[in-house]
C-alpha positions as CSV (number, residue, x, y, z in Angstrom):
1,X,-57.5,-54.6,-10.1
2,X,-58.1,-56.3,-6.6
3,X,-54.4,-55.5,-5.2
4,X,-54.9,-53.4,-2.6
5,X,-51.0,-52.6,-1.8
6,X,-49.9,-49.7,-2.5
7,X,-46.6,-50.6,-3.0
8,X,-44.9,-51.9,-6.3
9,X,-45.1,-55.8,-7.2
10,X,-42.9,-56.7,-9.8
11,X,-43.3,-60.2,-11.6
12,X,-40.9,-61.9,-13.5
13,X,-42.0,-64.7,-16.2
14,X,-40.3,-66.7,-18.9
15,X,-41.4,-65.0,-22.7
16,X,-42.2,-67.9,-24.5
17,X,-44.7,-69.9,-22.1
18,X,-45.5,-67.5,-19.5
19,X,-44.4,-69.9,-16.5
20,X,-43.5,-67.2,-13.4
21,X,-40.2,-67.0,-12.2
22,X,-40.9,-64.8,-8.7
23,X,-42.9,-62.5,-7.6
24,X,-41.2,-59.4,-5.6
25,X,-42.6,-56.8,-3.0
26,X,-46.0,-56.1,-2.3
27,X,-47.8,-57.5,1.1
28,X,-50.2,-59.5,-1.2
29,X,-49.6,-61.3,-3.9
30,X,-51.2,-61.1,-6.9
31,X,-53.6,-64.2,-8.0
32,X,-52.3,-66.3,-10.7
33,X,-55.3,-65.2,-12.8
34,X,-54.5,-61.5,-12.9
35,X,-50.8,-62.3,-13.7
36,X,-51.6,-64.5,-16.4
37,X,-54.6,-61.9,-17.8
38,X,-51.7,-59.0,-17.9
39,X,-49.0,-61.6,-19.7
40,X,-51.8,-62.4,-22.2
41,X,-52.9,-58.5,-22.9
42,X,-49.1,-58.3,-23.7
43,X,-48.8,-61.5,-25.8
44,X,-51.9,-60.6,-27.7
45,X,-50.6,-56.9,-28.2
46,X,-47.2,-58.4,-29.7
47,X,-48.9,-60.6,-31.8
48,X,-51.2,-57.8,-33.3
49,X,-48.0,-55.9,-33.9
50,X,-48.7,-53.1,-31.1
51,X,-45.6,-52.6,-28.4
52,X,-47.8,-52.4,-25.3
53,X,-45.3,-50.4,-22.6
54,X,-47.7,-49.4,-19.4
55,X,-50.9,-48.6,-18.6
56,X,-53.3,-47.1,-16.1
57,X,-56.4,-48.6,-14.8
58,X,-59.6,-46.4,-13.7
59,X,-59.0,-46.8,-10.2
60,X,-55.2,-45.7,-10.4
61,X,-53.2,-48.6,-10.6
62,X,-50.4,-48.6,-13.1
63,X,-48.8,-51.8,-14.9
64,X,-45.5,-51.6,-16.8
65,X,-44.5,-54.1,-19.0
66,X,-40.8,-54.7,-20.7
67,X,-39.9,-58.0,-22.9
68,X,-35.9,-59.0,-22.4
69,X,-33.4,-60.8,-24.8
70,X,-36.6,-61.9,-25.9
71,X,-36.2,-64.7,-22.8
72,X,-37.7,-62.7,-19.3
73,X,-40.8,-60.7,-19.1
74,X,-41.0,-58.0,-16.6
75,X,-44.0,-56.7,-14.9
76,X,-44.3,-54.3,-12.4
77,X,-47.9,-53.3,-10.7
78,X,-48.8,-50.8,-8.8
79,X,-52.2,-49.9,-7.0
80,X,-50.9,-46.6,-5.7
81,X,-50.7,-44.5,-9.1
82,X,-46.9,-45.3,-9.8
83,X,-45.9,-43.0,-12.6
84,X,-44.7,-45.4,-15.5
85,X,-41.3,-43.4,-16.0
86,X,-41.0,-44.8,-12.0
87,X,-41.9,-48.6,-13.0
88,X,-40.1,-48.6,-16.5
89,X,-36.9,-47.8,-14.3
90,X,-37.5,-50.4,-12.4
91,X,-38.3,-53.1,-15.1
92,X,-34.6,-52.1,-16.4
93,X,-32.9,-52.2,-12.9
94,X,-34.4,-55.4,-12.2
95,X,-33.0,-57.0,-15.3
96,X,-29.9,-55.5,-14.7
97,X,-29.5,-56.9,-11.1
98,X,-30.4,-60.2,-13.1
99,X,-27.7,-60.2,-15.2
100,X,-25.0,-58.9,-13.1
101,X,-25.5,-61.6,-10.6
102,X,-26.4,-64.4,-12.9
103,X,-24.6,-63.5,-16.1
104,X,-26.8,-63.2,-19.4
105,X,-26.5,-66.5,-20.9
106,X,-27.7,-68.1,-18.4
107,X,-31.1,-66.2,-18.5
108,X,-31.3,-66.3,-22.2
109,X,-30.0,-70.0,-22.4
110,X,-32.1,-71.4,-19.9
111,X,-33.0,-75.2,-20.2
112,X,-34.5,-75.9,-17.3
113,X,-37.2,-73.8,-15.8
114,X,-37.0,-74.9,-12.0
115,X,-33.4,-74.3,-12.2
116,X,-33.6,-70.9,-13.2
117,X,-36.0,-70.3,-10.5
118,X,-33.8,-71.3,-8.0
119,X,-30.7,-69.5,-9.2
120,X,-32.7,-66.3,-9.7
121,X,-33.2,-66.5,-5.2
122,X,-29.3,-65.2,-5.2
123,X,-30.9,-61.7,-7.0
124,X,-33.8,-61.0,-4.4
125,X,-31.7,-59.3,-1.8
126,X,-30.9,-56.9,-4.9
127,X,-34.2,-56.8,-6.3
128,X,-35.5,-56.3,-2.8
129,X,-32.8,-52.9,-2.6
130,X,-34.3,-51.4,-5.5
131,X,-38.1,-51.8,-4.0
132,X,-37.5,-50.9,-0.7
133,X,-36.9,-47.5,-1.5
134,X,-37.9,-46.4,1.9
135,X,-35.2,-48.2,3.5
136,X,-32.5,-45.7,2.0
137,X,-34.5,-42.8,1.4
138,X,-31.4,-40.7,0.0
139,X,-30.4,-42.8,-1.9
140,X,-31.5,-41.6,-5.8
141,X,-29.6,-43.4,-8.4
142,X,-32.2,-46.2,-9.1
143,X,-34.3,-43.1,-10.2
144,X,-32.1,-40.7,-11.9
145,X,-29.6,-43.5,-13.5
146,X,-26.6,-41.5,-12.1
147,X,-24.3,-41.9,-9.2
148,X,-25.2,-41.2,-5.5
149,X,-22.1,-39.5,-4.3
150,X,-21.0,-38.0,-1.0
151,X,-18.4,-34.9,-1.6
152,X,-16.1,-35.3,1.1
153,X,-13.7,-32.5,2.6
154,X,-10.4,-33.2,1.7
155,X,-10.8,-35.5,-1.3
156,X,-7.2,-35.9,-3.1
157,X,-5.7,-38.1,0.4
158,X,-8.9,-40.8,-0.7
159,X,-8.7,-41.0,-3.8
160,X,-4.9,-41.3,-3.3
161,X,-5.6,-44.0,-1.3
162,X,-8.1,-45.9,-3.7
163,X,-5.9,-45.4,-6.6
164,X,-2.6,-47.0,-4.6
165,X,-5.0,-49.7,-3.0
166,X,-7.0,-50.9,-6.9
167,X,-3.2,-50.8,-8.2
168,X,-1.3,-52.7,-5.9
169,X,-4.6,-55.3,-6.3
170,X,-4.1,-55.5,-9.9
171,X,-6.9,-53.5,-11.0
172,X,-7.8,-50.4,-12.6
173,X,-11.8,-50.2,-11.1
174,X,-12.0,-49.5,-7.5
175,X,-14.6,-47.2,-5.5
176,X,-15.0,-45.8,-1.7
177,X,-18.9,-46.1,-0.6
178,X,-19.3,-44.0,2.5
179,X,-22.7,-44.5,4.1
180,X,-23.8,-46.0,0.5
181,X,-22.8,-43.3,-1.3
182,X,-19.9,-42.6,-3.9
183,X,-17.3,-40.5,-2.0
184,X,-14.5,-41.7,-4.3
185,X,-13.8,-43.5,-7.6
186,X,-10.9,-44.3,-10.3
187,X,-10.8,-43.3,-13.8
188,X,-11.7,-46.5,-14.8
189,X,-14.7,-47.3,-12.3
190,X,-16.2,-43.7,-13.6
191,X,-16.6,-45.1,-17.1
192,X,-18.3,-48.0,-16.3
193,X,-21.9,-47.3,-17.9
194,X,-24.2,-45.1,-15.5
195,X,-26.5,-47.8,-15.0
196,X,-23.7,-50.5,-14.0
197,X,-22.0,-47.9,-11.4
198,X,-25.9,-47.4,-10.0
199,X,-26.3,-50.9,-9.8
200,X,-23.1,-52.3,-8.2
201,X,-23.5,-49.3,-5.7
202,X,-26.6,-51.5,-4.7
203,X,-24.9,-54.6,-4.3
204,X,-22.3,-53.3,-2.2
205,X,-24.7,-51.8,-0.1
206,X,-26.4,-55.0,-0.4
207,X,-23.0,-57.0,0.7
208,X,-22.7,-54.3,3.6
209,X,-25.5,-55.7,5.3
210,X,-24.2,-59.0,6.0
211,X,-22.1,-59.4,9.0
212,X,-18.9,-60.2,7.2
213,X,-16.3,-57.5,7.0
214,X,-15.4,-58.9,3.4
215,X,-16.2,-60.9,0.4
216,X,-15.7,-62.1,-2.5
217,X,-18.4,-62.9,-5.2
218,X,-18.6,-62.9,-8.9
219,X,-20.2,-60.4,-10.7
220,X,-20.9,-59.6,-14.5
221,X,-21.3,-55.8,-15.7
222,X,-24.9,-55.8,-18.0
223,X,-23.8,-53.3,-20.4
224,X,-19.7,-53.6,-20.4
225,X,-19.6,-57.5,-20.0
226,X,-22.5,-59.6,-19.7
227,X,-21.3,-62.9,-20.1
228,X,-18.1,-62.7,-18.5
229,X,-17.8,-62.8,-14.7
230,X,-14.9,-60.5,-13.0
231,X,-14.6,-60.2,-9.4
232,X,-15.8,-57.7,-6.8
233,X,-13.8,-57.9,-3.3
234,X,-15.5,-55.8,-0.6
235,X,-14.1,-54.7,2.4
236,X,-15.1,-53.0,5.7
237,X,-12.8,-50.3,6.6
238,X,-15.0,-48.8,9.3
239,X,-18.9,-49.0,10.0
240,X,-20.9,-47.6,7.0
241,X,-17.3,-47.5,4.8
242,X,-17.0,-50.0,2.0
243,X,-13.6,-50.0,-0.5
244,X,-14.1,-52.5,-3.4
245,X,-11.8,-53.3,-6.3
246,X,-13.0,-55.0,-9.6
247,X,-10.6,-57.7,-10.5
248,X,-8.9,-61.0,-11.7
249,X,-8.1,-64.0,-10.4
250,X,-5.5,-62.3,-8.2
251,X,-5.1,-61.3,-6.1
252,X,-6.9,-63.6,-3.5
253,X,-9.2,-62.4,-0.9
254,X,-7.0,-63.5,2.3
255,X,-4.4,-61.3,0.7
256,X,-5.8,-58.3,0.0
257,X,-7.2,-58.1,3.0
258,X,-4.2,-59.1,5.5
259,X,-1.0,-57.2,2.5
260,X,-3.3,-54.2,1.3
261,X,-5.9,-53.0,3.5
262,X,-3.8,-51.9,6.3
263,X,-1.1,-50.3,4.2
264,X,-3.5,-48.4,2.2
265,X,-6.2,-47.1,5.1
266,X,-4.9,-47.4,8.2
267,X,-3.1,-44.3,7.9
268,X,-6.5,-42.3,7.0
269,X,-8.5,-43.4,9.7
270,X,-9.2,-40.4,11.1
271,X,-9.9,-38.6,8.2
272,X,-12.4,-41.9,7.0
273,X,-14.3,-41.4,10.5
274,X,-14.3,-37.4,9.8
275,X,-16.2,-38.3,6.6
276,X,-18.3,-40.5,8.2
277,X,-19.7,-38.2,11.3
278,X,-20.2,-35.7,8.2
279,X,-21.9,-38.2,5.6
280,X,-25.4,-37.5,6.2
281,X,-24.7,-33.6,5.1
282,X,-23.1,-35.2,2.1
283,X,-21.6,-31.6,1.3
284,X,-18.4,-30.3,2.7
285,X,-18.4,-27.7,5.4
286,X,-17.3,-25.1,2.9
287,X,-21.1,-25.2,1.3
288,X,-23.4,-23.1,2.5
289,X,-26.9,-23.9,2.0
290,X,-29.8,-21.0,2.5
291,X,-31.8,-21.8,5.4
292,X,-34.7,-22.0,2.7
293,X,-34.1,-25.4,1.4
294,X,-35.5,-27.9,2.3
295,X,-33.9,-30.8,0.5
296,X,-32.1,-30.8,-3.2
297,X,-30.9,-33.1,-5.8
298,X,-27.9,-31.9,-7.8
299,X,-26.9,-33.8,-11.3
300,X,-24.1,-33.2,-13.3
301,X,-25.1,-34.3,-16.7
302,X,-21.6,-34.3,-17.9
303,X,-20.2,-37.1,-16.0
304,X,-23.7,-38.7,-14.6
305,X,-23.1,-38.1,-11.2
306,X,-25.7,-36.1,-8.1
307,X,-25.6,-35.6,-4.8
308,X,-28.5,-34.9,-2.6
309,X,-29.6,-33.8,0.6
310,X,-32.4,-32.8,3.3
311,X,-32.9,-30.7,6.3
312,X,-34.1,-32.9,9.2
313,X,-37.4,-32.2,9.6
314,X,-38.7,-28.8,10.8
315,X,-42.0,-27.2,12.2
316,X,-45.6,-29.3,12.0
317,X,-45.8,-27.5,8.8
318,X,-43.1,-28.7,7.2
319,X,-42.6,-31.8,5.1
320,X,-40.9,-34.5,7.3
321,X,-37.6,-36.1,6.8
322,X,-38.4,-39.2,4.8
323,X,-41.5,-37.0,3.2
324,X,-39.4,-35.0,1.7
325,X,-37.1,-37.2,-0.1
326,X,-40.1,-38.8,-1.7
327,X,-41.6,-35.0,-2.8
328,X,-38.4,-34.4,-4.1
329,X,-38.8,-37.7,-6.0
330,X,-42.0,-37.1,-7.2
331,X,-40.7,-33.5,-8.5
332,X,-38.0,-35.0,-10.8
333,X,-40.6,-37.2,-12.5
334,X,-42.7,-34.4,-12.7
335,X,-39.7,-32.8,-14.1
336,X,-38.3,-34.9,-16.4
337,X,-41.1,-36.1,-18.2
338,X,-42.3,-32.8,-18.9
339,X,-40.0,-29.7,-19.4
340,X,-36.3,-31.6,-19.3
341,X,-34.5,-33.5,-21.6
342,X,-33.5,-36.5,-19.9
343,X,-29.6,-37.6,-20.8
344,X,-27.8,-41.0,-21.4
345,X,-28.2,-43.6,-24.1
346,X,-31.7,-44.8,-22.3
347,X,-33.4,-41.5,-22.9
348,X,-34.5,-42.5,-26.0
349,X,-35.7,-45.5,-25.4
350,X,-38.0,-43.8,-22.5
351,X,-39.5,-40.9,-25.2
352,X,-42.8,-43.4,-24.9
353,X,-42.7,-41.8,-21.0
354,X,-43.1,-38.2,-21.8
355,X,-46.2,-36.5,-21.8
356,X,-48.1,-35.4,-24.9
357,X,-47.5,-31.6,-24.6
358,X,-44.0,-31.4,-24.4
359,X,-43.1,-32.8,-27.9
360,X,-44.6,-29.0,-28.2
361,X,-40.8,-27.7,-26.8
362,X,-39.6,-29.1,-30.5
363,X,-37.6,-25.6,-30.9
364,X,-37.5,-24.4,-27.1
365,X,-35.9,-26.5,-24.4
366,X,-37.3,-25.1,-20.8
367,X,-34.6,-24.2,-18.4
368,X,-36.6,-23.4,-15.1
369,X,-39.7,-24.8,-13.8
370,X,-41.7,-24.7,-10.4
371,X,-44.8,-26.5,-8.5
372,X,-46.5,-25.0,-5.6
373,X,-48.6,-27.8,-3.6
374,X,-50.3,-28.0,0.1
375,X,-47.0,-29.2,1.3
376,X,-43.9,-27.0,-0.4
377,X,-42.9,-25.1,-3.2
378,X,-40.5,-26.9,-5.5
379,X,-38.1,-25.2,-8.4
380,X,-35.8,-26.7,-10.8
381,X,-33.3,-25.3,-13.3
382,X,-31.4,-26.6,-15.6
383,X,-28.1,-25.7,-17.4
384,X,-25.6,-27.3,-20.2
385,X,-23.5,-28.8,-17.0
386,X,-26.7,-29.4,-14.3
387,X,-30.0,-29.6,-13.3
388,X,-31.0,-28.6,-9.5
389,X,-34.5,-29.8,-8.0
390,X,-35.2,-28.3,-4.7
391,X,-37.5,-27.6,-2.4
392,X,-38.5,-24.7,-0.6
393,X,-41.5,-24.2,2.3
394,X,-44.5,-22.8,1.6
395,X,-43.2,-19.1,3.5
396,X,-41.1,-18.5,0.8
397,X,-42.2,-16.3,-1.7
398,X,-42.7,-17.4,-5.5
399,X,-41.1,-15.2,-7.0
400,X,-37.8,-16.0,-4.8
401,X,-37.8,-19.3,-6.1
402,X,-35.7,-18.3,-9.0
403,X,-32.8,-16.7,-6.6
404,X,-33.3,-19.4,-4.4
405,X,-32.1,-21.9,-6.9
406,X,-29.5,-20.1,-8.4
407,X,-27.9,-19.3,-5.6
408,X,-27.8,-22.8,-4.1
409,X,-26.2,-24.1,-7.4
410,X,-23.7,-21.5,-7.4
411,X,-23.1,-22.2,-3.8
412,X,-22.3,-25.7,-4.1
413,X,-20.6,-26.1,-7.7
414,X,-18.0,-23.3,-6.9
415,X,-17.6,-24.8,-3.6
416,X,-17.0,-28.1,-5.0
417,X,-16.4,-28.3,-8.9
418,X,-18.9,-30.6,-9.1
């Protein structure tokens, strides 16, 4: 493998010829002769029967492979060790964000080649979202398939709000994003599919980048309605807030914005900007977290939904900031692909990511784990309801770990109800 970067590359070809679509991420591209050598180890698997999924070269590098509609091929390649559970993700968020902003017929029908190519240049800024994972280290939902939310003080006022604001515009889906995160939802908009709610949190972070304070842009949902467009209007209450609405033909942008948004929000802007100063906590002020841990991912299985959060960095022996989101990371994988069941309709389609020895857990299904390294001492537990990942520096004692975690679920989901 000659790539040198250790960041992903993910390449995108049609099925049936091999012709490349785009290339994604990565400082250096990969030469045409390696791309076309890792198509054809696939073809020739397929054609010898054998579903080739990843694998790892001597050196480290990882390559995933995933065949779509039997149209796209996916590859993503990695020189830096990539766990596959971490690149299979990927694979199916990238075809996702494919479909939603192109539609599925349009990838599956495809006549013309160059055309395709140039349509598929309106998905890079949310292909480029899910590779840049640095950019929004907190952000976890491309990874765990489940919503990023923010739990904000005084919740019933928002999602009175929301639910008067999606009504009046004729629709039944609407969300708050405060600092890219979920801090309010309908009904409706929580039973989109896990992935879809994941994914259009993307875009509308995404959207939020732009300089306009609204929009309106077609948008099809990959697992609820693929080939049918509805329409997401996006609008800037404050810096870093985001309401959006799902909807029809009406109501029009210009009207939703100059009839709705005022009579809706304007009346909670104070209490949006209170949210705001308190987003990067992400926890209300009634939590309180032991001065022990370090950063923590919280997922309710029931309703596919976490929230997350670090300490700022501490002592020169502590983890920083942005390294401790990606430990925390690296512990879920290590996590879920060895000890805990993962949930959703995609968990079986992963099994081919576990390792060999936990098909050994056929009658016992582990409920805590830990993992002391150079850096920190993680701990995870898991319950009917959640599973907590945190992490904890390397002063506290071991066997504390097990309080540790407890008491920090405890702490939050009574706090809460989450």
């Amino acid at each position: 493998m000659t790539h040198q970067d250790a960041s992903v590359q993910l390449v995108c070809l049609t099925a049936s010829s091999g012709v490349p679509l785009f290339t994604r991420g990565g400082s250096r591209q990969l030469p045409f002769s390696i791309i076309g050598s890792l198509n054809g180890v696939h073809m020739f698997g397929s054609g010898q029967g054998v579903a080739l999924s990843g694998c790892e070269s001597h050196n480290g590098g990882s390559v995933a492979w995933r065949l779509f509609q039997d149209s796209v091929m996916l590859m993503a390649v990695s020189a830096g060790g990539g766990k596959r559970f971490r690149l299979r993700r990927l694979l199916e968020n990238v075809w996702g964000c494919m479909v939603m902003v192109l539609g599925q017929d349009e990838l599956t029908n495809a006549r013309n080649v160059e055309r395709l190519k140039r349509d598929l240049r309106s998905c890079f800024g949310l292909i480029d979202e899910l590779l840049e994972e640095e950019r929004r280290p907190g952000v976890l939902g491309h990874l765990t398939h489940c919503a990023d939310c923010l739990l904000p003080p005084d919740p019933a006022p928002l999602n009175e709000a929301l639910r008067g604001f999606a009504q009046a515009a004729e629709s039944e889906f609407g969300c708050l994003l405060i600092g890219g995160r979920l801090a309010a939802a309908t009904e409706m908009w929580w039973r989109l599919a896990p992935q879809e709610i994941v994914l259009l949190s993307a875009l509308i972070r995404v959207l939020s980048d732009s300089a306009a304070a609204s929009c309106d842009c077609p948008v099809f949902l990959p697992r609820g309605s693929p080939t049918v467009a509805h329409r997401l209007l996006r609008f800037r209450l404050l810096p870093g807030i985001e309401v959006c609405v799902l909807c029809g033909p009406t109501p029009s942008l210009h009207d939703a914005e100059t009839g709705l948004l005022g009579r809706f929000w304007s009346p909670l802007a104070d209490s949006l900007r209170g949210c705001l100063t308190a987003g990067e906590r992400r926890l209300p002020p009634s939590v309180s977290l032991r001065p022990d841990v370090l950063a923590f991912l919280l997922v309710n299985r029931e309703n596919r939904r976490s929230v997350s959060g670090a300490r700022p960095g501490g002592d020169a022996t502590s983890p920083s900031g942005t390294r401790r989101w990606e430990l925390l990371k690296h512990f879920y994988i290590f996590c879920v692909t060895r000890y805990f069941k993962r949930d959703g309709p995609e968990a079986d389609q992963e099994e081919g990511d576990a390792e060999d020895f936990v098909h050994g857990f056929s009658s016992h299904q582990p409920i805590q784990c830990y993992l002391v390294s150079d850096e920190c001492k993680s701990f995870a537990i898991q319950t009917p309801e959640h599973q907590l990942f945190l992490l904890a520096p390397l002063t506290a004692p071991t066997f504390a770990l097990g309080s540790i975690g407890t008491q920090t679920l405890e702490s939050i989901t009574t706090a809460t109800g989450f």
